[in-house]
C-alpha positions in Angstrom: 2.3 24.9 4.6 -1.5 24.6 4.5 -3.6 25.2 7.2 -6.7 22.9 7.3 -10.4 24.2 9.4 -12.1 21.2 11.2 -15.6 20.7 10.3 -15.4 21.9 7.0 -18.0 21.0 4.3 -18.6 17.8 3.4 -16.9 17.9 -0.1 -19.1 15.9 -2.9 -17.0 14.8 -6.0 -18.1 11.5 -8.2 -15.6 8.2 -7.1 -12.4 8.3 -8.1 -8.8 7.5 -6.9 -8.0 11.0 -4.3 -4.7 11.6 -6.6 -3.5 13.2 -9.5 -3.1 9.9 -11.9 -6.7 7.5 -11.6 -4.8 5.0 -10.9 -5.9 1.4 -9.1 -3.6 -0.6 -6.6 -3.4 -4.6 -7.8 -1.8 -7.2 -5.2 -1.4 -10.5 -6.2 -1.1 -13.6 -4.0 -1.5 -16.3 -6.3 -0.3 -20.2 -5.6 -0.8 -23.3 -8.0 0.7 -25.9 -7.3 3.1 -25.5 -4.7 4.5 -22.5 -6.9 3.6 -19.1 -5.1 3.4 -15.8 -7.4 3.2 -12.0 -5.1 3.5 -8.4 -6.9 1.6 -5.2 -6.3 1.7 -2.5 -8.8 -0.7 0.0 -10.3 -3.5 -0.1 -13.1 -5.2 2.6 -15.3 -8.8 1.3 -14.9 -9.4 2.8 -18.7 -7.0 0.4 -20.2 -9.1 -2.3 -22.2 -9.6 -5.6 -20.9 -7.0 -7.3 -23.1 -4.6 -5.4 -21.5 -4.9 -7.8 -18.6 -4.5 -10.9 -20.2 -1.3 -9.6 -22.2 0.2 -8.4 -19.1 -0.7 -11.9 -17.0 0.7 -13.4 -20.4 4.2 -11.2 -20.5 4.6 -11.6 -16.6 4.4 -15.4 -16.7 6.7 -15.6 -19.4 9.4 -12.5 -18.5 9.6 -15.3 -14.7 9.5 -18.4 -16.2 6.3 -19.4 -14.4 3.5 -22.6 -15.4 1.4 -21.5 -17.9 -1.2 -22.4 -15.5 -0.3 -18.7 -13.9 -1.9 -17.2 -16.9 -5.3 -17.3 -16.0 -5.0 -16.9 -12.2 -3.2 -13.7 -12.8 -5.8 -12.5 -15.2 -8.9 -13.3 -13.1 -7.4 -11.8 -9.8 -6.5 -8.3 -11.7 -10.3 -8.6 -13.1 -12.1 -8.9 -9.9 -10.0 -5.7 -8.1 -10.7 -3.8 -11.4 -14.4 -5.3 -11.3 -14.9 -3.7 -7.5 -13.4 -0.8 -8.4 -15.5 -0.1 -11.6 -18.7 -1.0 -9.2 -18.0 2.1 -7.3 -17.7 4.8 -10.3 -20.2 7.0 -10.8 -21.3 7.2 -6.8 -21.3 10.5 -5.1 -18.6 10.3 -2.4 -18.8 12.7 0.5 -15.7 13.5 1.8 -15.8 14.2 5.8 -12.5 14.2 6.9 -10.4 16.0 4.4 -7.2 14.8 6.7 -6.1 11.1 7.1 -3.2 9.3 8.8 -1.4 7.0 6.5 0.9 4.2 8.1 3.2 2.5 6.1 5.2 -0.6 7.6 6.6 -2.6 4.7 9.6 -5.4 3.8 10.8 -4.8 0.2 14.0 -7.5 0.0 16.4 -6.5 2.6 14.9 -3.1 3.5 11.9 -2.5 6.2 10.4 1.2 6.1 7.9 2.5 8.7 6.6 5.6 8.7 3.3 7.7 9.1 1.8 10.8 8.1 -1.3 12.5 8.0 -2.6 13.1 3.7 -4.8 15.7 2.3 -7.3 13.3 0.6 -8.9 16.7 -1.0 -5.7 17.4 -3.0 -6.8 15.5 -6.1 -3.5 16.9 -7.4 -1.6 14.7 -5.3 1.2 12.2 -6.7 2.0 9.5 -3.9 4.7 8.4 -7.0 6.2 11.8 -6.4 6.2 11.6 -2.6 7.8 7.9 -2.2 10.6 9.0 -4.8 11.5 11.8 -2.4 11.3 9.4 0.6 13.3 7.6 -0.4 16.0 10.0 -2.0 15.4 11.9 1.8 16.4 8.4 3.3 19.0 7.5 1.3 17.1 4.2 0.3 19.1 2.4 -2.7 16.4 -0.3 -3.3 14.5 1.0 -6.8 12.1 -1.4 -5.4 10.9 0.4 -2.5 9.3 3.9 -4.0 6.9 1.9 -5.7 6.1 -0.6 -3.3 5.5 2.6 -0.7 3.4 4.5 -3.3 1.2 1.1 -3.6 0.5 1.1 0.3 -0.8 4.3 0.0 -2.6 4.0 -2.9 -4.1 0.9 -1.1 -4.9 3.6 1.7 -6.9 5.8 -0.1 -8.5 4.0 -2.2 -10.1 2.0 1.0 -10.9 6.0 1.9 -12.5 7.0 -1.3 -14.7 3.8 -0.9 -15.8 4.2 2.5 -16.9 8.1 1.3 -18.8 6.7 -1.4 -20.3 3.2 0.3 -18.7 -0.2 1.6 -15.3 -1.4 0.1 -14.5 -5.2 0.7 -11.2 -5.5 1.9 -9.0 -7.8 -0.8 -6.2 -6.5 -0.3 -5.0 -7.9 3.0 -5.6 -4.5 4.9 -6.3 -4.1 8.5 -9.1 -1.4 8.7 -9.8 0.7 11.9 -12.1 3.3 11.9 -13.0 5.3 15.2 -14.3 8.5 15.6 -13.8 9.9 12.3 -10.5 8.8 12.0 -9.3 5.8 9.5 -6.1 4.1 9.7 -5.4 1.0 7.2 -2.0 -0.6 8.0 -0.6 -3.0 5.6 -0.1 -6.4 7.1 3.0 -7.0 5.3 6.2 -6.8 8.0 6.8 -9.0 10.7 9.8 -7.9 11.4 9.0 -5.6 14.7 11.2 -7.8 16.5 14.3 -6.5 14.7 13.8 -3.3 15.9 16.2 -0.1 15.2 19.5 -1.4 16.1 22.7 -0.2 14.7 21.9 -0.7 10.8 18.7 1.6 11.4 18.4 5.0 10.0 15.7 7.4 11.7 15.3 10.4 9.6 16.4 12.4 12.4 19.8 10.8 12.2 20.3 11.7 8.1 19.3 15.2 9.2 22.7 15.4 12.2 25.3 13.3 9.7 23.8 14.9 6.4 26.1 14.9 3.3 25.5 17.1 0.7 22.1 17.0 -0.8 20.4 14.9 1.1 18.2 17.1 3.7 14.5 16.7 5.4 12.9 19.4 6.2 10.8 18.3 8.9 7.2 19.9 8.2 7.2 20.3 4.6 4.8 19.2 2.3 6.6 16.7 -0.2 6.8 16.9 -3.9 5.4 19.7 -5.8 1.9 18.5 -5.8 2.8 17.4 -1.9 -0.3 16.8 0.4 1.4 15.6 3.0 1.9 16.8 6.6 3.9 15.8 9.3 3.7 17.6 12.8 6.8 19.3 14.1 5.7 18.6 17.5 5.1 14.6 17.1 8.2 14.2 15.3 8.9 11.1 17.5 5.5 9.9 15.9 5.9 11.4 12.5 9.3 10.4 11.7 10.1 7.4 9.0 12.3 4.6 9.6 14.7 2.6 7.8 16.4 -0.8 8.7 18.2 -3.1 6.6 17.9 -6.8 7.4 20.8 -9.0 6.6 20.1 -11.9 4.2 19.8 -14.4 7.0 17.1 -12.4 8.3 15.4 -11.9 5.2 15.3 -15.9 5.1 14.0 -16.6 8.6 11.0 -13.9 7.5 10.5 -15.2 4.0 10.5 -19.2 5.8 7.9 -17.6 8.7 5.6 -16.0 5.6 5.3 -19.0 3.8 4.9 -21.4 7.0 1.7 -18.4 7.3 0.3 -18.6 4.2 0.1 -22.6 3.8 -1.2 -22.7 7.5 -4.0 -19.9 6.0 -4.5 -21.6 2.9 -5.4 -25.1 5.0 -7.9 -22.9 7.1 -9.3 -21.6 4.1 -10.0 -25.3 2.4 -11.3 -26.3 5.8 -13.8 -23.3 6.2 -14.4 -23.7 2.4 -15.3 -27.6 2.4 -17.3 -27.1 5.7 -19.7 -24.7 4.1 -19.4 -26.5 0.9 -21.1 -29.4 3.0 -23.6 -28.2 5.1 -24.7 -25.6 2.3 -26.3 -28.6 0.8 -27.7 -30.1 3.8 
């Protein structure tokens, strides 16, 4: 376990993604037409640009989606590569070498919450590695899931490594709270608080009782080989993931409530847009 001093110096490093692999979370929300397109993933910024329109081209084709797709898919990968691009080369000071990261996501039928404090001067950290062993830890079957956790927490840091280095707009539908030296982003993905743990829920601390052979937690390790995590032994209660698996009918009353939220959003949005639109010119 590492031990960490409070108040160290401010470390100075150029802007970069806080991990091993440079890598750039992408979300996409994209609706034409009555036809609504979501995926989050992860980018080398180093690829060329025709890399994005071959991938925008593959992933309309690979789901059978308009053609029209093709260019919104492009466009909204350009602009988060664009704002990330804007930001290399800046110093960014580090001040708080230790962060909380919250995760509280839906990925089909499975919700995962957890928390945990990172190590955002571990540039050897792999948030890949540490969502594989989540989820082998928590016995999660989804192949989904690690990736969609390692994107939250990519998202995390990489609102982090922008605040270090200057201002980061927030594009990817984070919730940012910053007080007293401490930064929290929370994905504003779940709404499924209200089916709390009941009996399909799976705390970690109930995997560690009714273990089966080789799958084990140990409660204050760091995860992965390059691990730069930490969890406190005495917050477990705080500190300790989650897992609950919704039933289909569940899943459909959440995916119904989503997109009842997004077209109420979207009609807020052409409101606000045509009101400035108009008195812009006046």
């Amino acid at each position: 376990m590492r031990f960490f001093t409070p108040g160290a110096a401010k470390a100075s490093i150029k802007f970069r993604m806080p991990t091993a692999e440079n890598l750039v979370p992408i979300r996409l929300d994209i609706d034409v037409d009555g036809n609504r397109f979501k995926d989050a993933f992860t980018w080398n910024p180093s690829d060329p640009d025709s890399e994005v329109t071959n991938f925008a081209k593959r992933t309309v084709k690979d789901l059978k989606l308009p053609s029209t797709f093709v260019a919104h898919i492009s466009q909204s990968i350009q602009n988060q590569l664009s704002e990330f691009h804007s930001f290399e080369g800046q110093e960014m000071q580090i001040k708080e070498k230790i962060v909380p990261i919250k995760i509280d996501l839906r990925v089909n039928n499975t919700v995962i919450r957890d928390q945990f404090l990172w190590d955002i001067s571990n540039l050897e950290s792999d948030p890949e590695e540490f969502a594989r062993t989540v989820c082998k830890d928590m016995d999660i079957g989804d192949p989904e899931v690690g990736p969609a956790i390692a994107v939250s927490i990519r998202e995390q840091l990489y609102e982090v490594s922008c605040l270090a280095g200057s201002h980061c707009s927030t594009s990817n539908n984070l919730i940012v709270s910053i007080s007293a030296a401490t930064l929290i982003v929370t994905q504003s993905v779940s709404s499924a608080r209200e089916t709390r743990i009941g009996k399909k829920g799976r705390r970690a601390s109930d995997i560690l009782t009714n273990s089966k052979a080789g799958i084990t937690m140990d409660l204050g390790k760091l995860f992965g080989s390059k691990g730069s995590v930490v969890r406190k032994r005495k917050e477990w209660y705080l500190y300790e993931p989650i897992v609950d698996i919704l039933s289909n009918e569940e899943v459909g009353a959440l995916d119904a409530r989503e997109e009842l939220n997004a077209r109420l959003k979207r009609k807020l949005d052409e409101k606000d847009e045509s009101f400035q639109t108009r008195y812009s010119h006046g």
